[in-house]
C-alpha positions as CSV (number, residue, x, y, z in Angstrom):
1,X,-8.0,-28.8,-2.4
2,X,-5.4,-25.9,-1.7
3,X,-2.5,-25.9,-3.6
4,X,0.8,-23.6,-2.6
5,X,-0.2,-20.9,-5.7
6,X,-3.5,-21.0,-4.5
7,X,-2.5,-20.0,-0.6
8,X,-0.1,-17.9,-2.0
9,X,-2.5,-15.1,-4.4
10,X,-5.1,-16.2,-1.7
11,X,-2.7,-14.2,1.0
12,X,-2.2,-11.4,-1.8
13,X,-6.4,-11.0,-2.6
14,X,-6.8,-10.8,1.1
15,X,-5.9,-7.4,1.3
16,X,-8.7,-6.3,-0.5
17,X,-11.1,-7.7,2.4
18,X,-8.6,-5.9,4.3
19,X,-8.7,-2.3,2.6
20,X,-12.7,-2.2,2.6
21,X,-12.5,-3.2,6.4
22,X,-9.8,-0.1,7.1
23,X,-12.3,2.4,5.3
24,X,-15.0,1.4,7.1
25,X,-13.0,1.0,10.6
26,X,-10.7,3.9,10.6
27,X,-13.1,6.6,12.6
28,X,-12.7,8.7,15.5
29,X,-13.6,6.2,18.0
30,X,-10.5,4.0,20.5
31,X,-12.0,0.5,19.7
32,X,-11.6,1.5,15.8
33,X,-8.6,2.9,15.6
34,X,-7.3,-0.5,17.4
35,X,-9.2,-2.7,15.0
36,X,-7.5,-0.2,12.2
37,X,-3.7,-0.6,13.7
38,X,-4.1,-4.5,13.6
39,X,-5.9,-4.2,10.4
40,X,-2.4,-2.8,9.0
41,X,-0.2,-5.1,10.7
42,X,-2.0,-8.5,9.4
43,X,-1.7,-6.4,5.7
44,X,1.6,-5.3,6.4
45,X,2.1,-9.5,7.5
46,X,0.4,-10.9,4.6
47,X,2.9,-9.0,2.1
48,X,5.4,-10.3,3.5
49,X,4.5,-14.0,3.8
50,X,3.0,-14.1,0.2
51,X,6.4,-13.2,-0.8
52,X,8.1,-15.3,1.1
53,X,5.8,-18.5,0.6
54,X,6.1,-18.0,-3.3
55,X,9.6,-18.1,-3.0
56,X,10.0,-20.9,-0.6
57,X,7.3,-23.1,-2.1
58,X,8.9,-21.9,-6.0
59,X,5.7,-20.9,-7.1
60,X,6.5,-17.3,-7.8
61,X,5.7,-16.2,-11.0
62,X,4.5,-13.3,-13.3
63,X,0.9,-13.2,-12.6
64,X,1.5,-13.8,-8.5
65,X,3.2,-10.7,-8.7
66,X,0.0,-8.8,-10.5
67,X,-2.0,-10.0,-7.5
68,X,0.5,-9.1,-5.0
69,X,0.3,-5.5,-6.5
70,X,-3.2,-5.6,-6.5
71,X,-3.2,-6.3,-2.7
72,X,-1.2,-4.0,-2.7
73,X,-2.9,-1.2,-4.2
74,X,-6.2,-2.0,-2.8
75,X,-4.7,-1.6,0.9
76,X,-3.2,1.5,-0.2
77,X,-5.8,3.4,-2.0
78,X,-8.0,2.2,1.4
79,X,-5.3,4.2,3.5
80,X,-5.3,7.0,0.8
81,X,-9.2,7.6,0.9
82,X,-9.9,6.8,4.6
83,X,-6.9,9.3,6.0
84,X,-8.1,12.0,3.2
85,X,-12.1,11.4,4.7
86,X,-11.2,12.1,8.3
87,X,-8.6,15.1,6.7
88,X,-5.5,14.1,7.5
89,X,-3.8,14.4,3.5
90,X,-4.1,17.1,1.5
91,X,-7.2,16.4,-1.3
92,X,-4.4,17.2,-3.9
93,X,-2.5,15.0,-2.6
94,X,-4.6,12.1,-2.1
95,X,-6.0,12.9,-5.4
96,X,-2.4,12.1,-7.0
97,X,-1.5,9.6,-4.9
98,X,-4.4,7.3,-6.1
99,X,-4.1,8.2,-9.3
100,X,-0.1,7.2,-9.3
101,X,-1.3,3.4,-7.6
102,X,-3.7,3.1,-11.0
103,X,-1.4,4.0,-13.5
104,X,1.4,2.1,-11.8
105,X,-1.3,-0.8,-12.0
106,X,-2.3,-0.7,-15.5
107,X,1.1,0.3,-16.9
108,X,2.3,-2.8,-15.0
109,X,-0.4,-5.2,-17.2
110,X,-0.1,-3.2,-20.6
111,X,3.4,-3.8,-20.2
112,X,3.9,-6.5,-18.7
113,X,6.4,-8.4,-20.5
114,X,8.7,-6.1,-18.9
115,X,7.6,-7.6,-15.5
116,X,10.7,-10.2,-16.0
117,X,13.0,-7.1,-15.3
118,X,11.1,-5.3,-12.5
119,X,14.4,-6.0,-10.0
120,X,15.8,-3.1,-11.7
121,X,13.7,-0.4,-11.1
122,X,13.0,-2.2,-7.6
123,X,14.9,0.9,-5.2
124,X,12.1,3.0,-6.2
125,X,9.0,1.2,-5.7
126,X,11.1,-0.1,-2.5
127,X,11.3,3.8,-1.4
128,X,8.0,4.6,-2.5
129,X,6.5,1.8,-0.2
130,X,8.8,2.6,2.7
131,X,7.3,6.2,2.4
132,X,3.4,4.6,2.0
133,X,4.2,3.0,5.2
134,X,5.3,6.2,7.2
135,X,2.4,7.4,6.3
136,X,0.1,4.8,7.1
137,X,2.0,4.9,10.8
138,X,1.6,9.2,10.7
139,X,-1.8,8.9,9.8
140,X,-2.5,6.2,12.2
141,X,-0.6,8.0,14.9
142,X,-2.6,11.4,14.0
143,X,-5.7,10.0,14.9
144,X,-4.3,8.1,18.3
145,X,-3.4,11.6,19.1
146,X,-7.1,13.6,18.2
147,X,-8.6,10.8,20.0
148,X,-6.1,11.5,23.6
149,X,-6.5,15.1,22.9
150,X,-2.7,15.5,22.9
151,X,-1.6,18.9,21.2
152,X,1.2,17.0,19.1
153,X,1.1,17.9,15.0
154,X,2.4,15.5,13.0
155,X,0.0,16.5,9.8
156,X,3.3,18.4,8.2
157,X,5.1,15.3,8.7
158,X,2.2,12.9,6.7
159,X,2.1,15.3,4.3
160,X,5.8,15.1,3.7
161,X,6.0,11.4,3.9
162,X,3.0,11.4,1.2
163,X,4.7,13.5,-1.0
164,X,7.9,11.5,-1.1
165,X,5.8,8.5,-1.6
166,X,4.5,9.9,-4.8
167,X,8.0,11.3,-6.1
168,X,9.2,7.6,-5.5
169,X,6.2,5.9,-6.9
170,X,6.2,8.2,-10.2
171,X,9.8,7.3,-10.4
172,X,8.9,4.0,-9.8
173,X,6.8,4.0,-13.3
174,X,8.9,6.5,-15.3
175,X,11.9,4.0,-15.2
176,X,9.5,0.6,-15.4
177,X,8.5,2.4,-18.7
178,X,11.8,3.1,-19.6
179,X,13.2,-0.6,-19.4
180,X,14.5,-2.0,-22.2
């Protein structure tokens, strides 16, 4: 028997399945990189909805929001390792990025009757994610454009838009720690 919860952390977890299927999809061949775009878009889809469906069905709570992240984190440390495999970040870079999603993780659970009063650091992990998802689109965009042979750079730009993700996500923990 399904119940609303259940559909709702369901939608979260399913990232996971998702993140392991973007590492093993996103190579240089067309029929990948289409199965990796849609890949993104039904993630991208199933943050939203989980969201929405916890609020609408009132079922949002504490732990929903641990899976949410975890979803989360999973799909982006898949984007993080697959992009730095076929070189388009920086190791350095890729290097801190996934190590800012686990700490963000773990301070979230050592800490996490602070959870309660995540709204107020919510601008930065708002900026950090809009900046995770110019990147996924740079990254995904980098390869559409190896794989046409176009003469278009946009590795400067991923790079950028990486790098403000991290500022933004280390923000993003700096303050959660900081809330009183």
């Amino acid at each position: 028997m399904f119940t609303a919860r259940g559909v709702v952390n369901s939608l979260s977890l399913s990232r996971i399945g998702l993140a392991l299927m973007f590492v093993l999809c996103f190579q240089r061949r067309p029929a990948l990189l289409y199965i990796s775009c849609a890949l993104c878009v039904i993630a991208f889809t199933t943050d939203i909805l989980d969201g929405y469906l916890a609020r609408r069905w009132n079922v949002a709570s504490v732990h929903g929001r641990q899976w949410d992240s975890l979803g989360d984190k999973a799909f982006y440390i898949a984007i993080i390792v697959a992009f730095s495999t076929q070189g388009f970040l920086n190791p350095l870079l890729s290097w801190a990025l996934l190590v800012r999603e686990v700490a963000h993780y773990i301070f979230r659970i050592l800490y996490i009757e602070k959870l309660p009063m995540i709204e107020r650091i919510r601008p930065f992990t708002n900026l950090h994610g809009y900046f995770m998802y110019g990147t996924i689109i740079l990254g995904l965009s980098q390869m559409y454009v190896q794989l046409s042979g176009l003469s278009v750079t946009i590795y400067p730009y991923t790079q950028i838009s990486a790098s403000a993700a991290l500022v933004f996500g280390v923000a993003s923990i700096v303050h959660f720690l900081k809330l009183r």
